[in-house]
C-alpha positions in Angstrom: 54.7 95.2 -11.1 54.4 93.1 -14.4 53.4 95.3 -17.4 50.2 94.6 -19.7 52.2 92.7 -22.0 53.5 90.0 -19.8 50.0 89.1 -19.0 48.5 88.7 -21.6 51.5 86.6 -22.6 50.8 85.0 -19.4 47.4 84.4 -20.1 48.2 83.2 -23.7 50.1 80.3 -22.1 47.6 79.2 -19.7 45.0 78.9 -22.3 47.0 77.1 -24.9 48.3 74.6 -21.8 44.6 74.5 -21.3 43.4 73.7 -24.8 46.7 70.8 -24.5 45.1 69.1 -21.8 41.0 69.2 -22.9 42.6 67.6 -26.6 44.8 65.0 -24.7 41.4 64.4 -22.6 39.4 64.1 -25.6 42.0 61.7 -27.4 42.0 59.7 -24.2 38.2 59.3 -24.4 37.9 58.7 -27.9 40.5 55.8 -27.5 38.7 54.6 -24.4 35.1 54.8 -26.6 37.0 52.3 -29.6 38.0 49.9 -26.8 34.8 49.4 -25.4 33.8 49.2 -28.7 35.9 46.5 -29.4 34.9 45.0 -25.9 31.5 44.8 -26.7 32.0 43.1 -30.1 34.0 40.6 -28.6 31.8 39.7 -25.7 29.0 39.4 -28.4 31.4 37.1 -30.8 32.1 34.7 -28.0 28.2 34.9 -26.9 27.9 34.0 -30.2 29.9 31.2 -30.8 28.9 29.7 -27.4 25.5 29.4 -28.5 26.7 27.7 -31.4 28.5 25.4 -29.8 25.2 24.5 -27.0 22.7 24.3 -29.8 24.0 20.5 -29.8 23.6 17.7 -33.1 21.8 21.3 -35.0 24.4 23.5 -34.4 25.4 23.5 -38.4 21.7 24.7 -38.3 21.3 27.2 -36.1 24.7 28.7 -37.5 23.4 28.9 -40.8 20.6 30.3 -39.7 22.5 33.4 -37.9 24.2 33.6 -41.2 21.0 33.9 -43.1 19.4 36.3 -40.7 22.5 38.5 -40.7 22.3 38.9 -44.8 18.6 39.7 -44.7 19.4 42.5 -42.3 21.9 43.5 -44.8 19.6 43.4 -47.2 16.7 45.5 -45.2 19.2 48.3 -45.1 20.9 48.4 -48.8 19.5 50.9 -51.5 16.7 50.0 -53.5 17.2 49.7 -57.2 13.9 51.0 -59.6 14.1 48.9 -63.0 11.9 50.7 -65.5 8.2 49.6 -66.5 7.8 46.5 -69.0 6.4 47.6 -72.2 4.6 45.5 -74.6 6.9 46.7 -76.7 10.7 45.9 -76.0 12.3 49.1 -76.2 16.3 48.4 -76.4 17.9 51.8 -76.1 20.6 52.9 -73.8 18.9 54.5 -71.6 16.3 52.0 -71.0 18.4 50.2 -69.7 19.7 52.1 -66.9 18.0 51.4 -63.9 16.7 54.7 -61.7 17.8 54.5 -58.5 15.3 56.1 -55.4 
């Protein structure tokens, strides 16, 4: 008959091989996750550049203009920058200067 000790031994093993194969799982489906990832970027890059390349003799155009529109969602999502209140008096100190940020 196998004594206490060997069991839980036993049982130690089987848990750690356990806890192996759910990380090795989870590393496979995190890699999987960044490939589709990558996938998807592609697929939208070529979408991209094939409607580009139909937009015919405006394509220059309509390029700039999906350059323009990518900035201003840039822009939508930066942080705003609070300049302080204009006096009627120019105040020229240091920390007038300094611009609050919300």
């Amino acid at each position: 008959m196998t004594s206490l000790s060997r069991l839980a031994e036993l049982h130690a093993r089987q848990f750690i091989s356990q806890q192996k194969h759910q990380d090795e799982l989870g590393r496979q489906d995190h890699l999987a996750e960044q490939h589709r990832a990558a996938k998807r970027k592609q697929d939208a890059d070529r979408w991209r550049q094939a409607a580009i390349n139909s937009a015919g003799p405006l394509c220059l155009l309509d390029a700039v203009g999906q350059a323009e529109e990518s900035w201003v969602e840039l822009f939508e999502h930066a942080p705003r920058c609070e300049l302080p209140k204009a006096n009627a008096k120019t105040d020229w100190s240091a920390s007038a200067l300094n611009p609050q940020w919300a």
